[in-house]
N, C-alpha and C positions, 0 to 999 in steps of 0.2 A: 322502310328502314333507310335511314340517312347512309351515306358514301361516306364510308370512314376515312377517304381523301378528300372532302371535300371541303376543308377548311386546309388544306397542305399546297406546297408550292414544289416544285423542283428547282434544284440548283445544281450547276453543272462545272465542271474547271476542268483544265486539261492540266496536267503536272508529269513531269517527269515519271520514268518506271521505276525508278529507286525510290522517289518522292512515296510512291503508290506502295512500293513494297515495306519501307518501313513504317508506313502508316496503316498497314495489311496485318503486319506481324506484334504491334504495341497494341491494336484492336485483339488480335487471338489471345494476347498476356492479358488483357483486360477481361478477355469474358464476351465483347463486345462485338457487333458485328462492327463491316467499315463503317456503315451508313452511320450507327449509331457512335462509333467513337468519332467520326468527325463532327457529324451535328453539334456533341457534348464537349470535344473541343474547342468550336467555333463557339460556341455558347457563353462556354467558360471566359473565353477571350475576352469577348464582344462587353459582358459583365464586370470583367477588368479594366478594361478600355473607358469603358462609362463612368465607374467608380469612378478614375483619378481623376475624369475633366469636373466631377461632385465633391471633390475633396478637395480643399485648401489648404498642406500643410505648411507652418510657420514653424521656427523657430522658435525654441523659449521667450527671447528676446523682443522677437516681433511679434507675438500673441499676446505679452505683456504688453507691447507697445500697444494693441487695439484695444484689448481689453482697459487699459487706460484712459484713452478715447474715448471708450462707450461710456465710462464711469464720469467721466471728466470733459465732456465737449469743451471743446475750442468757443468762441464766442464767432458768431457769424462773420461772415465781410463782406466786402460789397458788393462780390458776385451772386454770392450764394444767397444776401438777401435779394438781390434783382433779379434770381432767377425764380424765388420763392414769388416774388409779385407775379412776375410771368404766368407762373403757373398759377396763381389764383385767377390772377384774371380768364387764363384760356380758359381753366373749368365751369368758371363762373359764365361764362358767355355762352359755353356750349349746353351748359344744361339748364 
């Protein structure tokens, strides 16, 4: 039979005893042990955190500006065709 820790990690912090206690006593209103209300709060976080660097919110104004864009390109210029060459050329060479 497998180690049912065997795919777990420990993780450890030193925090204040107040820090400790009120996060002792929001685990007991929850139902929760500590271990499990912080995991589930660190989790929670962590998924929060990630979401907004995923998310791009715009303005009316400036979703309309791209969505413009996308419908409507601009005609190239001079950069962006010499970077386009560039890059044919480097893929072309490489493969």
């Amino acid at each position: 039979m497998l180690n049912s820790h065997e795919n777990t990690v420990r993780v450890t912090a030193r925090i204040p005893v107040s820090v400790q206690e009120t996060i002792q006593r929001a685990a007991e209103l929850s139902g929760a042990t500590l271990n499990q209300f912080i995991v589930q709060a660190a989790l929670k976080e962590a998924k929060k955190v990630m979401d907004l660097e995923r998310v791009i919110v715009l303005s009316e104004e400036d979703a309309d500006k791209v969505f413009s864009l996308i419908e409507n390109p601009p005609e190239p210029n001079d950069r962006l065709k010499a970077a386009i060459k560039r890059h044919k050329e480097f893929f072309s060479e490489s493969h």
